[in-house]
C-alpha positions in Angstrom: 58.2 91.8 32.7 56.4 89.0 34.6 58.0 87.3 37.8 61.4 86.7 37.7 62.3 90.2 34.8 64.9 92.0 33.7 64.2 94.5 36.3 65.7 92.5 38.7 70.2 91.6 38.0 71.0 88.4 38.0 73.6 87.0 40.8 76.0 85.1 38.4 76.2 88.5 36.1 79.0 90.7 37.0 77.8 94.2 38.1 77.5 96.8 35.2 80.5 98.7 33.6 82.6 95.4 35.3 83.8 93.0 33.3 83.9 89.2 34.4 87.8 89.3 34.7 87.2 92.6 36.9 84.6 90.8 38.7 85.8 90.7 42.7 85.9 87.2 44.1 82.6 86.1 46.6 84.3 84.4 49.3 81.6 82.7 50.9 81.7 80.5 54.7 81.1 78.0 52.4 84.2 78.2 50.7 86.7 78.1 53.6 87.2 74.5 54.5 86.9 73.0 57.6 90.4 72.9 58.3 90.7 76.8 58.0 87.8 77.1 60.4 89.3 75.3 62.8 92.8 76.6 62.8 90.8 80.3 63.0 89.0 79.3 65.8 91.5 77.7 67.8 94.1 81.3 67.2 91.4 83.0 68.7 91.1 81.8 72.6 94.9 81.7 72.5 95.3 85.4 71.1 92.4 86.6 73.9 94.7 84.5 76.6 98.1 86.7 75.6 96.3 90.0 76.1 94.5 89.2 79.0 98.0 87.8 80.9 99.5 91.4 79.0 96.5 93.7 80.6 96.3 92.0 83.9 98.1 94.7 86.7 99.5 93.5 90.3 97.3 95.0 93.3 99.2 97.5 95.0 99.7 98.2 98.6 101.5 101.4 99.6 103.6 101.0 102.7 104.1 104.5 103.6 105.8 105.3 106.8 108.2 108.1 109.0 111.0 106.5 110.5 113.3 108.9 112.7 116.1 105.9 113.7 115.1 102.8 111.9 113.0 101.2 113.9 109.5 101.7 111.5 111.6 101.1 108.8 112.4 97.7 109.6 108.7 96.8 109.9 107.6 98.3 107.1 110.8 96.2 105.1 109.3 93.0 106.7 105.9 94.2 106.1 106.4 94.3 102.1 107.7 90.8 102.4 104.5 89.6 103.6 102.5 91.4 100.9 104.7 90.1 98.0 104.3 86.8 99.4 100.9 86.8 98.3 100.0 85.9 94.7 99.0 89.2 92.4 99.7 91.5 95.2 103.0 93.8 95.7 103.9 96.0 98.5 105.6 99.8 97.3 108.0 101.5 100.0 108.0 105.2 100.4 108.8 107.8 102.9 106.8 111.0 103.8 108.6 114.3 103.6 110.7 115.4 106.5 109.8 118.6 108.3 112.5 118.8 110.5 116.0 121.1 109.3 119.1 119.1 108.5 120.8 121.2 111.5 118.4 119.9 113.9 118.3 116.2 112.9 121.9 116.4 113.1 122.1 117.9 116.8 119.4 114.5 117.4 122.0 112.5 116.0 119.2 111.2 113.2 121.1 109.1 110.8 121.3 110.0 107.2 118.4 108.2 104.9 119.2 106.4 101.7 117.7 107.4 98.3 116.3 103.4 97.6 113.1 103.9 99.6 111.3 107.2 97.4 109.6 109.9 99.3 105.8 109.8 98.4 103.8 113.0 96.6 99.8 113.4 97.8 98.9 112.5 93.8 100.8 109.5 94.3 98.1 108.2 96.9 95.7 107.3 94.7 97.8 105.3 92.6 97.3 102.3 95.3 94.8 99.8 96.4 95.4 99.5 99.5 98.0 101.2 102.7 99.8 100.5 105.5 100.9 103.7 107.4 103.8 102.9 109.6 104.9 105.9 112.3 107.0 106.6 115.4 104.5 107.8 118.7 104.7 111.3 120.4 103.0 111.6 123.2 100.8 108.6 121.9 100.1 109.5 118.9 101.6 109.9 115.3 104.7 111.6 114.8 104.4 115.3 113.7 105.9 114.3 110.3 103.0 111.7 109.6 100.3 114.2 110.4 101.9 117.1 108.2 101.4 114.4 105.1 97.5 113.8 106.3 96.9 117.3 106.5 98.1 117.9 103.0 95.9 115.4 101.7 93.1 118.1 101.8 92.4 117.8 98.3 92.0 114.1 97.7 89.6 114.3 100.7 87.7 117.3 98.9 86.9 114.8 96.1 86.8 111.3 98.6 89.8 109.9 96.1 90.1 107.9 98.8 87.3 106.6 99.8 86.6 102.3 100.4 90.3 102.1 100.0 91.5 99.8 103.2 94.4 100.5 105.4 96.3 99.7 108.5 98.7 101.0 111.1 101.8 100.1 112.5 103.9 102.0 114.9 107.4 102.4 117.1 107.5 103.2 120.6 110.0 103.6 123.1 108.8 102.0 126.4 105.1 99.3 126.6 102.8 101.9 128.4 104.6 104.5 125.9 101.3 103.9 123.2 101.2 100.9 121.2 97.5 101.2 121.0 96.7 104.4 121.5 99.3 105.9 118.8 97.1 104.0 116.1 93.8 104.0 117.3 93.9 108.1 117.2 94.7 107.6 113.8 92.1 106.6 112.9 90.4 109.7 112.3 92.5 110.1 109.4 91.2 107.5 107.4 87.4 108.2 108.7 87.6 111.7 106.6 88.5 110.3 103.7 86.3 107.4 103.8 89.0 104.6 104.2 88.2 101.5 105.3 90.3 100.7 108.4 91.7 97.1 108.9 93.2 96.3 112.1 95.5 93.0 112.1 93.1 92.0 115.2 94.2 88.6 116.8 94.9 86.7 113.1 98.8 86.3 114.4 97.4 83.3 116.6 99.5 82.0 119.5 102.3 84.9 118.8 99.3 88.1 120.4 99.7 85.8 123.1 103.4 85.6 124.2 104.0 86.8 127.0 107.5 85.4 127.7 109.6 88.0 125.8 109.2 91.9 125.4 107.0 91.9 122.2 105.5 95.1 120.4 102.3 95.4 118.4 98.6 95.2 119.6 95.4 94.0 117.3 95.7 97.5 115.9 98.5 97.0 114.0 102.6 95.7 114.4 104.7 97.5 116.4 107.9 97.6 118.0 109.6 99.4 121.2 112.9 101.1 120.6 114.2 101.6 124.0 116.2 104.5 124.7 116.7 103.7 120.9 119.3 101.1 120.7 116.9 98.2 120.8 115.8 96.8 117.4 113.0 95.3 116.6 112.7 91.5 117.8 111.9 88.2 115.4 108.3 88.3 117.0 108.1 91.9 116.3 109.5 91.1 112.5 107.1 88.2 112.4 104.1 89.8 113.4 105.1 93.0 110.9 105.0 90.2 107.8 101.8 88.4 108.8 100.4 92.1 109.0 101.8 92.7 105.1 100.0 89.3 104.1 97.0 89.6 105.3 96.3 93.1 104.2 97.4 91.9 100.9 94.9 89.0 101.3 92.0 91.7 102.5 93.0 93.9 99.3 92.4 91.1 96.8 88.8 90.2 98.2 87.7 94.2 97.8 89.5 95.3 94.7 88.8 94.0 91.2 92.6 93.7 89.4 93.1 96.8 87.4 93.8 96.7 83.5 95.5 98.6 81.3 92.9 99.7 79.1 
């Protein structure tokens, strides 16, 4: 029983109660050839590449807006073209409730809205990565149906859901001293409770803030448009300043947020 005994079983001997035939193979690195190493390692880069590209989610900006005639709602349609025009980013369309009765937009003469554009929940809210919050003025500020969503956001502002999540403002109103400033800047309160991050458009539309030979909406607080006694529609400059708005949120989103995954 010196060095090297009994005591100790030897590698080549099948383990006891096994016979040789039973034995199970040792498959050593040794025995896989080189070939078979480097068609293993070469599957696996391309395997971690196909679930990446599968895992990989589009930023989200929700364009949620009250639109009475139209006019909001052609901004905020221009708007998600400007935020799909950017690269991993997609605007999302929805409505807030309405608070006024059928019989009462009816007297207004309030055309009927379509079911394409979905009317947004308060646990939908946290589903995005960034906002734009489009509204009509009254009396310069938001419109009544706007600030009945806000103030049921009370429990997503209990828990800061919200919080470091940028957004804008763009707005409709009828005549140029009627509030295209003042109709976003007061809402701005809104996002301070919740800990948003507000991002005006500022003077990033270049030459167009300047143009002063045509009737043009929108401040550096966000797009805008005037309706008139509500026939007017929205101009191109309006339209154009309402996409470069969607694009460079989208661009401000994807420098703050990291792309979600599915995991």
């Amino acid at each position: 029983m010196g060095k090297g005994g009994g005591c100790v079983p030897s590698k080549k001997k099948a383990p006891l109660g096994v016979s040789k035939q039973d034995a199970p193979d040792v498959v050593s690195e040794r025995s896989i050839t080189v070939e078979e190493q480097s068609q293993v390692s070469d599957a696996r880069p391309q395997i971690q590449d196909e679930v990446l590209v599968q895992t990989i989610k589009k930023l989200r900006v929700f364009i949620v807006f009250y639109s009475m005639y139209g006019h909001v709602e052609s901004l905020a349609k221009r708007m998600k073209k400007g935020v799909d025009g950017i690269d991993g980013v997609e605007g999302v369309l929805y409505r807030v409730p309405e608070t006024m009765s059928h019989e009462v937009l009816e007297q207004m003469k309030v055309p009927p809205k379509g079911n394409e554009i979905p009317v947004i929940s308060v646990d939908d809210l946290v589903e995005a990565d960034g906002f734009l919050f489009g509204f009509p003025t009254r009396f310069g500020s938001m419109a009544s149906q706007m600030k009945a969503f806000f103030d049921s956001t009370g429990k997503l502002w209990n828990e800061q859901k919200l919080a470091g999540v940028p957004a804008g403002f763009f707005v409709s109103t009828g005549t140029q001293g009627g509030g295209q400033e003042t109709t976003a800047w007061t809402a701005i309160t809104q996002l301070v409770h919740h800990g948003m991050l507000y991002v005006p458009v500022g003077y990033t539309f270049g030459a167009g803030m300047f143009n002063m030979e045509t009737v043009r909406g929108g401040s550096p607080y966000g797009a805008g448009a005037y309706s008139g006694d509500g026939t007017r529609q929205p101009s191109d400059t309006e339209l154009a300043l309402a996409e470069h708005q969607g694009k460079y949120m989208a661009m401000i989103v994807k420098r703050l947020v990291q792309p979600k995954s599915t995991e």
